[in-house]
N, C-alpha and C positions, 0 to 999 in steps of 0.2 A: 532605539533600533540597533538590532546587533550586528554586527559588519559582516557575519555571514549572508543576510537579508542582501544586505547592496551589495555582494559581488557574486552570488549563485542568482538566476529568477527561474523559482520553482513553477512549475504551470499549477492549475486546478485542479486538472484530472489525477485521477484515482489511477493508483499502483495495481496491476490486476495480481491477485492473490500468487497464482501460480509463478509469475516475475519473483514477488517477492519473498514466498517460499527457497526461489534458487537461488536469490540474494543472498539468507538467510541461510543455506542447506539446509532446510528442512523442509517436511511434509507440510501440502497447501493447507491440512485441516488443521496439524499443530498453528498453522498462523491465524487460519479461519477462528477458531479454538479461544486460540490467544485474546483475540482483539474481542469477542464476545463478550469475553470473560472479565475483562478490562487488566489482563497480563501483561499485553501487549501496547505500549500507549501511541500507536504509529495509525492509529487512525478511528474511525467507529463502528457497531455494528448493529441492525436491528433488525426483531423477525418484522416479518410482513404477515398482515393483520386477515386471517382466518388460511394461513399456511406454515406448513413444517421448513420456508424457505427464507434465510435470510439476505440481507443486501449490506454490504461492505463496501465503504471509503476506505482508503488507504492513503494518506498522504505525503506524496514526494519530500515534502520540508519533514515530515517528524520521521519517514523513514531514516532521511538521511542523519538528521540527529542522534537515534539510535544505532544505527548501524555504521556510519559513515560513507554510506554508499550512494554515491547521486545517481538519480535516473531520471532523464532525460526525459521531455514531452517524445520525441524522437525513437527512443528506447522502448517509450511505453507502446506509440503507433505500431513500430515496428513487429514486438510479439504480437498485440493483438492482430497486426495482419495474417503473420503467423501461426496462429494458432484456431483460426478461424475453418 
């Protein structure tokens, strides 16, 4: 186990796209895009089955890995109250 594991505790929940777009400064579809495509390795993405609409995980540990940006369970509540 890597001693980032015991001293950050990532929650489960899923990074909402547009968060990590502003992480990232870029457009939500370049990340959308990205992680479909398997460019992006900070989470997964798959269509839903007899629709043009996909569904995205995003996860806090591999964003942070990439990016070096931690985002909080807290951070995540927060926009999504926000943006609701």
């Amino acid at each position: 186990m890597e001693l980032i594991d015991k001293v950050i505790q990532f929650s489960g929940k899923s990074v909402p796209l547009k968060l990590v777009a502003k992480v990232m400064g870029k457009d939500y579809q370049f990340v959308r895009i990205g992680i479909a495509e398997g460019h992006l390795p900070i989470g997964c993405s798959f269509k839903m089955p007899g629709s043009n609409s996909y569904t995205t995980y995003i996860s806090p540990k591999l964003l942070y890995e990439y990016t070096g940006h931690i985002v909080t369970e807290e951070e995540i509540d927060e926009f999504n109250k926000n943006t609701k």
